[in-house]
C-alpha positions as CSV (number, residue, x, y, z in Angstrom):
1,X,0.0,0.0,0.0
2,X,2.9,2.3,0.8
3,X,4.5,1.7,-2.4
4,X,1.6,1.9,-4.2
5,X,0.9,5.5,-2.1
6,X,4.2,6.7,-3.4
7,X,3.9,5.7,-7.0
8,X,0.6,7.4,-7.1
9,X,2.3,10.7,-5.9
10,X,5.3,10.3,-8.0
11,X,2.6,10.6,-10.9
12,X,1.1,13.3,-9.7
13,X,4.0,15.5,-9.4
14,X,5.4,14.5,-13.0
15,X,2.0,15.5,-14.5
16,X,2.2,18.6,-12.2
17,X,5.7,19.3,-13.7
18,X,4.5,18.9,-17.1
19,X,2.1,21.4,-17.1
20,X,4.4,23.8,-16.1
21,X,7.5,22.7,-18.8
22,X,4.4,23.1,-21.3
23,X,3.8,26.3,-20.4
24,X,6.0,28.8,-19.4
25,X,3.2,31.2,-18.1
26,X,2.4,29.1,-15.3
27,X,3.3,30.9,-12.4
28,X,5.0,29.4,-8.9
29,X,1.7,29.7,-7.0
30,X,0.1,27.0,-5.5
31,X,-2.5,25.5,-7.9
32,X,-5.2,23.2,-8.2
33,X,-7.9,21.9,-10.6
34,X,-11.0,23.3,-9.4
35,X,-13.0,22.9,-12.7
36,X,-12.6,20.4,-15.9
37,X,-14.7,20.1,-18.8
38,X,-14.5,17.6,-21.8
39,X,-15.7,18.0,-25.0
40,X,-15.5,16.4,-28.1
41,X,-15.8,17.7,-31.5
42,X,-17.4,16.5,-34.5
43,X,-15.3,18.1,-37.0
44,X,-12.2,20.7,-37.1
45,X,-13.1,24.3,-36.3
46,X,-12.6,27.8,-34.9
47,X,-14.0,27.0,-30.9
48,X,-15.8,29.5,-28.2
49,X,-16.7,29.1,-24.7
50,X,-19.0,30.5,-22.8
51,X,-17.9,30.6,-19.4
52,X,-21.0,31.5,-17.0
53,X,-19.0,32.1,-13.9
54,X,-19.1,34.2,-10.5
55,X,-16.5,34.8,-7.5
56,X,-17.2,34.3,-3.8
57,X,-16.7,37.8,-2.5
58,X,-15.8,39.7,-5.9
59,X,-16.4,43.6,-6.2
60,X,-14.1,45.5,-9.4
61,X,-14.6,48.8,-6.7
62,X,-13.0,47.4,-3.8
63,X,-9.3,46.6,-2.6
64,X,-8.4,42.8,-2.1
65,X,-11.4,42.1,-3.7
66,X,-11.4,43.0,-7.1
67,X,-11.6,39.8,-8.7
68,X,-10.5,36.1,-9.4
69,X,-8.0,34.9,-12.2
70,X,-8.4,32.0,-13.5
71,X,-5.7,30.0,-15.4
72,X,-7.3,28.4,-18.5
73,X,-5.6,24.9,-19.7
74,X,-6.7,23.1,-23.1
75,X,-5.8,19.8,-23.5
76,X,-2.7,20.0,-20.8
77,X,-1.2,23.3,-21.9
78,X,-1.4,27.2,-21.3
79,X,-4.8,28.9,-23.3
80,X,-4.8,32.4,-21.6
81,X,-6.3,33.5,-18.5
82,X,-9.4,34.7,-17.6
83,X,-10.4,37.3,-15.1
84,X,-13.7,37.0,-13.3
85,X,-14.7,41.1,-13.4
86,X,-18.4,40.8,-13.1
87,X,-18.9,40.2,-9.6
88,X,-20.2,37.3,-7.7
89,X,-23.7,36.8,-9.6
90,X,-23.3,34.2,-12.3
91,X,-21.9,36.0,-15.9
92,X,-20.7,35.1,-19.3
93,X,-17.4,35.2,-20.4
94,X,-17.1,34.2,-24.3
95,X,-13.1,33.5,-25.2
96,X,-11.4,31.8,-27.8
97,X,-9.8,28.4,-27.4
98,X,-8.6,28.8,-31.1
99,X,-8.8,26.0,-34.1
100,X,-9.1,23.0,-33.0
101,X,-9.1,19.2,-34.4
102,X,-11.8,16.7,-34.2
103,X,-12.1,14.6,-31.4
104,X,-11.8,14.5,-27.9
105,X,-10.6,18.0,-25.5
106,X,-10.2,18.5,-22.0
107,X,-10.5,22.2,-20.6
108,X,-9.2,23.1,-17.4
109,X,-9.8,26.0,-15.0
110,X,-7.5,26.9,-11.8
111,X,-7.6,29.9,-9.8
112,X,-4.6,31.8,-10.0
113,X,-3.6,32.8,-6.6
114,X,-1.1,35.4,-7.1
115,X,-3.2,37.2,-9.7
116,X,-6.7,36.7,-7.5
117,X,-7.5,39.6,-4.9
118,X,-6.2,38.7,-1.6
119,X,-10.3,38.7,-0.3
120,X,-12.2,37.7,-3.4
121,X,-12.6,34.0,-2.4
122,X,-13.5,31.5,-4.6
123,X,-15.1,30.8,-7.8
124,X,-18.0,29.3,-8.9
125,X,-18.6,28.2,-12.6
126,X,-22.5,28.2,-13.6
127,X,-22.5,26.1,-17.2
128,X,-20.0,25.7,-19.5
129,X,-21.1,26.2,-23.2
130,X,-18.6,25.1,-26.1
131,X,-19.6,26.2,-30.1
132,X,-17.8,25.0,-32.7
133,X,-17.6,27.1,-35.7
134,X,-15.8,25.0,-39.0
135,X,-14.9,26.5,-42.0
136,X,-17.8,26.6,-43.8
137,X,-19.5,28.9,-41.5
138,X,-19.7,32.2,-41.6
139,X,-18.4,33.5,-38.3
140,X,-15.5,31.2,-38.9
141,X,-13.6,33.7,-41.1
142,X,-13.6,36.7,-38.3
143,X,-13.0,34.2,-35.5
144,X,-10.3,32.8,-36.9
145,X,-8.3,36.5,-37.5
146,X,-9.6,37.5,-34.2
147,X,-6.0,38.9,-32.2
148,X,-4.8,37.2,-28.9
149,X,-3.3,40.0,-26.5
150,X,-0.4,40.0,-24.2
151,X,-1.0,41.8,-20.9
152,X,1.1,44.8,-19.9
153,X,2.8,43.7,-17.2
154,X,1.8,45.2,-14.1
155,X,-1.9,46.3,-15.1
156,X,-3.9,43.0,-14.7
157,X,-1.3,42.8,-11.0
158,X,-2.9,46.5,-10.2
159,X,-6.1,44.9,-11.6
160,X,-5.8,48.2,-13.8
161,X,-6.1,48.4,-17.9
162,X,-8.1,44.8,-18.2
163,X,-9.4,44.2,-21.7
164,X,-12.7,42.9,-21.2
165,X,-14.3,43.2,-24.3
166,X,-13.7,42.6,-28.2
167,X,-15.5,43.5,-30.9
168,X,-15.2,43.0,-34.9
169,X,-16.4,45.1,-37.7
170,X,-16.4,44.3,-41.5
171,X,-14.3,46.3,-43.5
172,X,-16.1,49.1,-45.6
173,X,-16.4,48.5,-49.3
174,X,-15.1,47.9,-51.7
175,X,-12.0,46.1,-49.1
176,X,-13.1,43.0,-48.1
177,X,-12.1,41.8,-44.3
178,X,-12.2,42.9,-40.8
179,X,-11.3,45.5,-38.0
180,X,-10.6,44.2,-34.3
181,X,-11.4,46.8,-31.8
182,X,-11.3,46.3,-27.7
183,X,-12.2,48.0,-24.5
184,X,-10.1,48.4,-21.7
185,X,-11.6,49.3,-18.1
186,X,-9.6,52.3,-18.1
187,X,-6.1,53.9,-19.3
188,X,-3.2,54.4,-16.9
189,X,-2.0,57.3,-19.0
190,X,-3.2,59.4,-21.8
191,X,-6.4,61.7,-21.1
192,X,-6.8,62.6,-17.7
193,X,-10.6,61.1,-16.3
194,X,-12.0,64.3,-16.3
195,X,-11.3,65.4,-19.4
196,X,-12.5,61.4,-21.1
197,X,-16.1,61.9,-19.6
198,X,-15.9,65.6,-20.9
199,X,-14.7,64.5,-24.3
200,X,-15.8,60.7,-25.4
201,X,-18.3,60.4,-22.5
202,X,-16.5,57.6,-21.1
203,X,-13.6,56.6,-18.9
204,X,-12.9,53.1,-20.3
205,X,-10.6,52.8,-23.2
206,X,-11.9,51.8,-26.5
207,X,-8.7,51.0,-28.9
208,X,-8.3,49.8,-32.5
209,X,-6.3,46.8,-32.1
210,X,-5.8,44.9,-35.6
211,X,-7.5,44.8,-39.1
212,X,-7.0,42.7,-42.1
213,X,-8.8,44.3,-45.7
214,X,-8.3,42.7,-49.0
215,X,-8.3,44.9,-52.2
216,X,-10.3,44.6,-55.5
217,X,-7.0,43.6,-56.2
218,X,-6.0,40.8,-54.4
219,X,-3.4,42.4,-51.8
220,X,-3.9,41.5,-48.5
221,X,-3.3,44.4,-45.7
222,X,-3.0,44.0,-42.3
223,X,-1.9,46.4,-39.6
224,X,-2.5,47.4,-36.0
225,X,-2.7,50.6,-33.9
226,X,1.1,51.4,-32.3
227,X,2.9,53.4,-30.3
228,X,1.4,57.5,-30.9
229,X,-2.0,55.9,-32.5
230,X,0.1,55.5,-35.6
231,X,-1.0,52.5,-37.8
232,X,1.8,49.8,-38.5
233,X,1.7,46.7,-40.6
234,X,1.4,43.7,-38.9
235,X,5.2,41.5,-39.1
236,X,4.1,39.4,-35.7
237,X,3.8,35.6,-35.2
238,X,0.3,33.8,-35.1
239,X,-1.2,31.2,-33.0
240,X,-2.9,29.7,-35.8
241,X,-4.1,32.6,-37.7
242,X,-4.9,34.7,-34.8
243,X,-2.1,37.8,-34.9
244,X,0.2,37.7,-31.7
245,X,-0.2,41.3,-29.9
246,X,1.5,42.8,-26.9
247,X,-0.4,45.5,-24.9
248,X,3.3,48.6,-24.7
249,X,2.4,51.6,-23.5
250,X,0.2,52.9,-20.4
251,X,-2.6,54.4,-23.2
252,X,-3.5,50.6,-24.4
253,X,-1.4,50.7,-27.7
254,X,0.4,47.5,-29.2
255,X,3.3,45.6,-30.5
256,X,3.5,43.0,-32.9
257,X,6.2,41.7,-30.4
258,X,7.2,40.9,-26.8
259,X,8.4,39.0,-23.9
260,X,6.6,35.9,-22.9
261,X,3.5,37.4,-20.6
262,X,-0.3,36.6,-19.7
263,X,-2.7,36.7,-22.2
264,X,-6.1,37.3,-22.9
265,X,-8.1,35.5,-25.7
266,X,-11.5,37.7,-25.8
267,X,-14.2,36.2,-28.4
268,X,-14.7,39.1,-30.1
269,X,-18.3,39.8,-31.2
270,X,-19.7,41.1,-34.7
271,X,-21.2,44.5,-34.6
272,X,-22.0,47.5,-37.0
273,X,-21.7,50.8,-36.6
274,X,-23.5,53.1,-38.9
275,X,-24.6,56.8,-38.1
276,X,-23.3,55.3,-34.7
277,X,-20.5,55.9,-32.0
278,X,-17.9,53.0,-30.9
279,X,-19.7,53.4,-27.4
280,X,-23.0,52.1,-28.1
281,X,-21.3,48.9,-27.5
282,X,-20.7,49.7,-24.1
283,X,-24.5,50.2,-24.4
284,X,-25.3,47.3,-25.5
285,X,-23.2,45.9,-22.7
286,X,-24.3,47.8,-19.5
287,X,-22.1,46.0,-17.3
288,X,-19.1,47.9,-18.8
289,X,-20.1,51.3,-17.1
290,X,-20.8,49.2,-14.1
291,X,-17.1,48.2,-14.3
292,X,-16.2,51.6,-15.1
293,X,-17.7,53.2,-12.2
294,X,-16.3,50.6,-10.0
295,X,-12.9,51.4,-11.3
296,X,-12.8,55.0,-10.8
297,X,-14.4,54.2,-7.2
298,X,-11.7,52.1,-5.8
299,X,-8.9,54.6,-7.8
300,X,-10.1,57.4,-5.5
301,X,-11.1,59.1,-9.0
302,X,-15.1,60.0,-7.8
303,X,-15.5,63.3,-5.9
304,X,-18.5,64.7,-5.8
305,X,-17.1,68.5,-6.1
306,X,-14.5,67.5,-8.3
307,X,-13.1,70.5,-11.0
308,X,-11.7,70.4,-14.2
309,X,-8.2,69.7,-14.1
310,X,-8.1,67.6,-11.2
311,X,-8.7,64.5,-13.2
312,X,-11.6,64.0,-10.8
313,X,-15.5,63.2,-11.1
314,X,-18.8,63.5,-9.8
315,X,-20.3,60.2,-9.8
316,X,-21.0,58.8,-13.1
317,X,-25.1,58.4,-12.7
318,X,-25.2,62.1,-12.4
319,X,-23.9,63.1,-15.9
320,X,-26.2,63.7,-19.0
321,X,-24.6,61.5,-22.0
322,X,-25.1,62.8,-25.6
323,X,-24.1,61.2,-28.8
324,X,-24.5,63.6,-31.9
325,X,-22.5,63.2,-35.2
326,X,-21.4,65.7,-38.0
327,X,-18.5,67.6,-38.9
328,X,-15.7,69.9,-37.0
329,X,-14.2,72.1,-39.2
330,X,-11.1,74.0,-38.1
331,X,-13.7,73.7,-34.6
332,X,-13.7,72.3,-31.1
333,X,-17.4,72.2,-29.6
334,X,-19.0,71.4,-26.6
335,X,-22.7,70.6,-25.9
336,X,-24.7,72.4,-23.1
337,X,-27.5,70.2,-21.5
338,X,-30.9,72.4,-19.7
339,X,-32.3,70.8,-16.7
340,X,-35.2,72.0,-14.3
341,X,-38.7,72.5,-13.9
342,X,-41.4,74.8,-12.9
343,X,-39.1,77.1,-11.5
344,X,-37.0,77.7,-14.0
345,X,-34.1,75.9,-16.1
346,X,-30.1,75.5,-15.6
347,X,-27.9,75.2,-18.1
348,X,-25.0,73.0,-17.4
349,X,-22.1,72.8,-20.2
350,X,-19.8,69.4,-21.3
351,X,-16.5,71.7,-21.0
352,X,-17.5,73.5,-17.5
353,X,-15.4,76.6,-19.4
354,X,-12.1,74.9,-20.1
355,X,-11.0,74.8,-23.1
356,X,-9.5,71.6,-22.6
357,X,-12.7,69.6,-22.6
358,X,-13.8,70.5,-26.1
359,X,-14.4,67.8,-28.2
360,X,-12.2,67.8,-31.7
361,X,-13.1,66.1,-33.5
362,X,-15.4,64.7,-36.9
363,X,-17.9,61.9,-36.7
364,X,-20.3,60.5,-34.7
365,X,-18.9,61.2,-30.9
366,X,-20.3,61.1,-27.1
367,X,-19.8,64.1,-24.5
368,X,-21.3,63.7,-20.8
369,X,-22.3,66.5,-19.1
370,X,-22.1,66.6,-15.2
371,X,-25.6,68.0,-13.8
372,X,-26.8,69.2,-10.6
373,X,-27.0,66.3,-7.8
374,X,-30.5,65.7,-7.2
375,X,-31.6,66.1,-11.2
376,X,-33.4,63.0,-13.0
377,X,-33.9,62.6,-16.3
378,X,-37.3,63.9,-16.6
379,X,-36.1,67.1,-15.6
380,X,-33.7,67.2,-19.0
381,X,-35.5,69.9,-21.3
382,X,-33.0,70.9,-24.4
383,X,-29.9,70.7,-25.6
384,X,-27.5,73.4,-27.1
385,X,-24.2,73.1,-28.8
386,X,-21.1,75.6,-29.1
387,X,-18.7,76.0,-31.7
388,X,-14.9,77.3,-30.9
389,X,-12.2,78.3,-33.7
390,X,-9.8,75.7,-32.7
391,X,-5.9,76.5,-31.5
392,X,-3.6,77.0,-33.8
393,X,-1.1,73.6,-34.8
394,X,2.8,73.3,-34.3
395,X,4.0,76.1,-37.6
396,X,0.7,77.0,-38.1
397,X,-0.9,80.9,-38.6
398,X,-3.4,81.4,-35.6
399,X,-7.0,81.1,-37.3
400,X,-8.8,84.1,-36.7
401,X,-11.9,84.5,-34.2
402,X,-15.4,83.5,-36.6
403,X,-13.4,80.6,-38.7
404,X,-14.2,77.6,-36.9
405,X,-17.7,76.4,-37.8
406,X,-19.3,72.8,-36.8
407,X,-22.2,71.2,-38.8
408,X,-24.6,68.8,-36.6
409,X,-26.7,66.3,-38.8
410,X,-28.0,64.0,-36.0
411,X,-28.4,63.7,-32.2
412,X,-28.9,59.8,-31.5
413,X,-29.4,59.8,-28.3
414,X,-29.4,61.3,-24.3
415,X,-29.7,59.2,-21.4
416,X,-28.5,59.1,-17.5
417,X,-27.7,55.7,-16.0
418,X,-30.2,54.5,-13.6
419,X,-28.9,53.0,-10.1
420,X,-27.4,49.8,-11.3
421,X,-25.6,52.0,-13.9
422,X,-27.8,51.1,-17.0
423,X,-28.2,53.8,-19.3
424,X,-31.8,55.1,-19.7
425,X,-32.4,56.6,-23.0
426,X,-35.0,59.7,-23.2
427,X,-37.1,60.5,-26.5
428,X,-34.2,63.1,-27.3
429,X,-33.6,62.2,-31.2
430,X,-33.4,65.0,-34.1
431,X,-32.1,64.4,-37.6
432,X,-31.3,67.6,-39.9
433,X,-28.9,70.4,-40.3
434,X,-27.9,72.9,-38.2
435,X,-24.6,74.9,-37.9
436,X,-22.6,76.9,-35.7
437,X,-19.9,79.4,-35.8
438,X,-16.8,79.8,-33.6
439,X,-17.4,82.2,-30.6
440,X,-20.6,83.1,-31.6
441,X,-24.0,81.9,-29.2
442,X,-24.7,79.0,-28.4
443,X,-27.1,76.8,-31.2
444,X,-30.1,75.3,-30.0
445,X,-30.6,71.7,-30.8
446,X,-34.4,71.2,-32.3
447,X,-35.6,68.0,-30.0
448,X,-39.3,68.3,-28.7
């Protein structure tokens, strides 16, 4: 029996050791199979799962307990990991587990104790689904392109920068092909907080990651967003054909190379965006501004009397969020947001009189506009917007006052987010033309 005892554990530790000789990101923390699923597969194919998972004590907003990350193993090697975000209720998680072969698979989940919070307990996995998508399908063609990203290090250690979710849009005509975009829960450098609410109504980052496009003429391009938000052709190795990518500087750009570091494998999902911001995919996924919110709470980045220019702000369920689109022309704008009732209106401005927190940009673009404390969204009542010459550029002529001018063609939408940080949308919709004129008044918006 004692023999037996010790052959048993000899096993054990050589399979243990395996594991780790098979993959060099498995880290010297204590680990152990909490969770294994087998599947088998009919035929070859790009694969997803849908992880419907919780934590024991998990809350993005608070220290120690931020959230649990889990190790993911496929068939006895190193996938990517995955980082339980949500909370504790039951959520899904869609990632890639890349092309595989027919036949039998083993998945494996383990809690990663050096990357867990310290007080965020255990995990909990609700189902497991698996959907196999072979080359004859259509969603096989954008899964199987879809990037894999390497962590900065440091971020997902300060549970800071996560990517938590990917999206893919086809490429406009006549190119043939797709664009990767993700979001990130926030940006370690870049735009101060402040000024990201003031300016794309948001304080996650939303990045360009990687596109491929074919031409009428058969050349194949394929690039992603570097260093400076300067667009590079892609020279990286693939895993598969899913691009390589490192996460390189504290604003969420990439590489096309790096050092050996975690990964994340999001399954990116197919959207379009016409007449549309990038952000009403946040929308459609309300859980992001929860996450958002969270973030800036346990970053000490909420203050309810917070100024411009102290990369501070009021909580996020008090601002107004607009999304308009049309042109800037040699402009910056702001929108101004009236809110009141029988006792009269207040008028309460996207750039709070800096400069700085003008938008400047063409296109279809968000603002939020931070409103009294106790307003609801019934008390909204009209919408202006204001048009600034914009500065002068390195070796440029200053423009003179009058030149800027800003054309609005649509304003898609208004809403506040409701208690559990869900946006509420209120019948504030106008389609037409309107301009205005740098430094001249403000334009009123036509909405009933």
């Amino acid at each position: 029996m004692r023999r037996s005892l010790q052959a048993a554990l000899a096993i054990v530790a050589a399979m243990v050791v395996g594991l780790r000789a098979e993959s060099p990101r498995v880290r010297d923390a204590a680990v152990a199979v909490r969770q294994e699923h087998r599947f088998t597969l009919a035929e070859a194919g790009e694969v997803v799962a849908t992880i419907t998972a919780g934590c024991g004590q998990c809350d993005w907003g608070a220290n120690g307990r931020e959230a649990v990350a889990l190790r993911v193993l496929l068939d006895g090697r190193y996938s990517q990991h995955l980082l339980l975000v949500r909370g504790e209720a039951p959520a899904p998680y869609r990632i890639m587990l890349g092309a595989l072969p027919a036949g039998d698979h083993r998945m494996m989940l383990q809690r990663d104790a050096v990357l867990s919070g310290k007080d965020a307990g255990d995990f909990h996995v609700q189902s497991i689904a698996i959907s196999a998508f072979a080359a004859n399908r259509p969603e096989h063609a954008w899964l199987a392109q879809a990037p894999i990203l390497h962590a900065r290090p440091g971020t997902v250690e300060r549970f800071s920068d996560v990517p938590v979710l990917m999206w893919v849009e086809r490429a406009l005509a006549p190119a043939a092909g797709f664009n990767y975009s993700m979001i990130f829960t926030h940006e370690d450098g870049g735009t101060p907080t402040d000024r990201l609410m003031a300016t794309w109504g948001r304080t996650t980052d939303i990045e360009f990651v990687f596109g491929v496009e074919e031409t009428g003429d058969g050349t194949v391009r394929e690039t992603f967003q570097g260093a400076s938000h300067d667009i590079l052709p892609f020279r990286g190795a693939r895993e598969g054909r899913h691009p390589l990518l490192w996460v390189s500087t504290d604003n969420n750009m990439f590489s096309d190379h790096g050092p050996d570091a975690i990964r994340f494998a999001l399954a990116p999902e197919m959207v379009t965006l016409t007449d549309v911001s990038r952000e009403v995919v946040m929308d459609a996924n309300p859980w992001t501004y929860a996450l958002m919110a969270a973030e800036l709470r346990r970053e000490d980045r909420i203050d309810p009397g917070a100024r411009p220019g102290s990369a501070k702000v009021p909580d996020v369920r008090q601002f107004a969020y607009i999304e308009a689109c049309g042109e800037a022309d040699r402009a910056t704008f702001a929108f101004d947001v009236a809110a009141g009732g029988p006792a009269g209106l207040d008028w309460y401005a996207s750039d709070r009189g800096d400069p700085r927190f003008r938008i400047a940009r063409s296109g279809c673009v968000r603002a939020a506009v931070p409103l009294g404390p106790d307003t609801r969204p019934e008390d909204l009542r009209g919408i202006r917007i204001r048009a600034y010459t914009r500065p002068a550029r390195d070796g440029e002529a200053a423009l003179p006052p009058g030149k800027g001018r800003v054309t609005l063609r649509r304003l898609n939408t208004v809403f506040m987010l409701d208690a559990a940080y869900r946006p509420r949308p209120l019948p504030l919709q106008w389609i037409g033309v309107i301009e205005a004129h740098g430094e001249a008044a403000p334009v009123q918006v036509p909405v009933r």
